[in-house]
C-alpha positions in Angstrom: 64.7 38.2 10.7 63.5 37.1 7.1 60.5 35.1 6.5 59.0 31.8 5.8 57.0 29.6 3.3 53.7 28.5 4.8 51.2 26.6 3.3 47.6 28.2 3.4 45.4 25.9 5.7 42.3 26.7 3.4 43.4 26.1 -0.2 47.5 24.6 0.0 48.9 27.8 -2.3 52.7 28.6 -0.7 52.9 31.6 0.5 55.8 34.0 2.4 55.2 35.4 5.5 57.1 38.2 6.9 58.5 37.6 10.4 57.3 41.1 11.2 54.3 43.1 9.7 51.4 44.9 10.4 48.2 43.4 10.2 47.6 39.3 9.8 49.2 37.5 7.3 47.0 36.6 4.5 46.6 34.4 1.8 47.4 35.3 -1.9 45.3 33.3 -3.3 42.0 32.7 -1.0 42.9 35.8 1.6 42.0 33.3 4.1 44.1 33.7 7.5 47.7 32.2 7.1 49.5 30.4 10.6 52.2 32.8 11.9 55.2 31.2 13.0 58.5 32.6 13.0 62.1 32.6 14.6 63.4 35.8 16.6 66.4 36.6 18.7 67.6 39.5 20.8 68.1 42.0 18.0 64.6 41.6 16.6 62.3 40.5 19.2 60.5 43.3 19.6 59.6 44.2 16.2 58.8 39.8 15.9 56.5 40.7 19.1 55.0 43.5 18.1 51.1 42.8 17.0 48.1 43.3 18.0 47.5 39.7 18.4 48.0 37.0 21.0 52.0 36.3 20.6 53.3 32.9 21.9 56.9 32.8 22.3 58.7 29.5 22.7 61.9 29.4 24.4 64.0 27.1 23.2 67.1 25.2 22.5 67.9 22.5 19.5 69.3 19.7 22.2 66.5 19.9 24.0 64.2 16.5 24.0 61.0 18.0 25.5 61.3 21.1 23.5 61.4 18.9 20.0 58.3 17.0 21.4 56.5 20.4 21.6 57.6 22.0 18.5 54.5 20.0 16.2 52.4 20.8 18.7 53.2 24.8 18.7 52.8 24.2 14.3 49.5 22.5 14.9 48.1 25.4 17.2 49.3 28.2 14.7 47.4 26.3 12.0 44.3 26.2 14.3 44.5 29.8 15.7 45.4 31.3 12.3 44.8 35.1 12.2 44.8 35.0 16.4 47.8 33.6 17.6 51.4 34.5 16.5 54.2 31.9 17.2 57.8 33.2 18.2 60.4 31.1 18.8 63.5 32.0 20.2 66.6 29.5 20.6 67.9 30.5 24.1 71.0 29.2 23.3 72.2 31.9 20.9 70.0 34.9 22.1 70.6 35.2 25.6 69.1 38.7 26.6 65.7 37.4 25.7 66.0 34.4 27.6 66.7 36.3 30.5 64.5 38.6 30.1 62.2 35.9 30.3 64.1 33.8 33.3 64.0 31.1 31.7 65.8 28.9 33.3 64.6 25.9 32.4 63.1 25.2 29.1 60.8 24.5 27.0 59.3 28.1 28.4 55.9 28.7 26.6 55.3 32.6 27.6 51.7 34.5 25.8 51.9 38.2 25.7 49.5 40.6 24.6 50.1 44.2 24.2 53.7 43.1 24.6 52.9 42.0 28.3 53.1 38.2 30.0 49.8 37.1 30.6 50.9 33.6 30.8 53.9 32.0 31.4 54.0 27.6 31.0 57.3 25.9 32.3 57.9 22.4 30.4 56.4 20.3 27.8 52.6 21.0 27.6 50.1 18.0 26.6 48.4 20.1 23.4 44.7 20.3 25.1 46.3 22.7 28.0 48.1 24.9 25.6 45.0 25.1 23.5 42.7 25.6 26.7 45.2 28.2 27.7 45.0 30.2 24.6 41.1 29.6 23.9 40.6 31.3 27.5 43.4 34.3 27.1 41.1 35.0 23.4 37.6 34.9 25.0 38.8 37.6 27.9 
């Protein structure tokens, strides 16, 4: 698990953000929140899941039409929900465990844990407003 460039939302300065960390990633420049998505398989899922924040883990897999449709949107809602929501994405294809763990036997499988628990679990390609009302309802309870 390594990490990625994103650009900060607030000011466009580059920044690296860990895959796994404590706390929220931040800016370097502004210290405004950064969006935090990152890739994970079956030997570092856990420590990718493990936040105190709203995770949203994409199941995946690179043929997958419906699942290339949804990956913008899943950019576009860490970007929104910076700070809030962490974005995992796990290709199903090469980490099997963690699909299974997750049954998911037909994807794209959207699944939101919190505390490391499902609280929501979204078969197929969801239009953008019912992720986001989804998420919006999981952070107000």
């Amino acid at each position: 698990m390594g990490s990625r460039v994103t650009v900060c939302p607030a000011c466009g300065t580059k920044n690296r953000v860990p895959a796994s960390a404590e706390g929220r990633p931040q800016c370097a420049s502004c210290h405004a929140p950064l969006p935090w998505l990152v890739d994970a398989g079956d030997d570092d899922f856990a420590a990718a899941t493990g936040t105190g924040q709203l995770v949203l883990v994409d199941l995946w897999a690179p043929w997958c039409g419906p699942c290339r449709m949804v990956a913008p949107i899943l950019e576009r809602l860490a970007a929104q929900y910076a700070g809030r929501v962490k974005v995992v994405k796990v290709n199903v294809d090469d980490n099997p465990r963690t699909a299974a763990r997750f049954d998911a036997r037909s994807i794209p499988t959207l699944v939101i844990l919190r505390d490391g628990a499902t609280v929501a679990r979204l078969v197929g390609a969801q239009p953008e407003p019912v992720l986001r009302q989804r998420i919006d309802a999981l952070l107000a309870g």
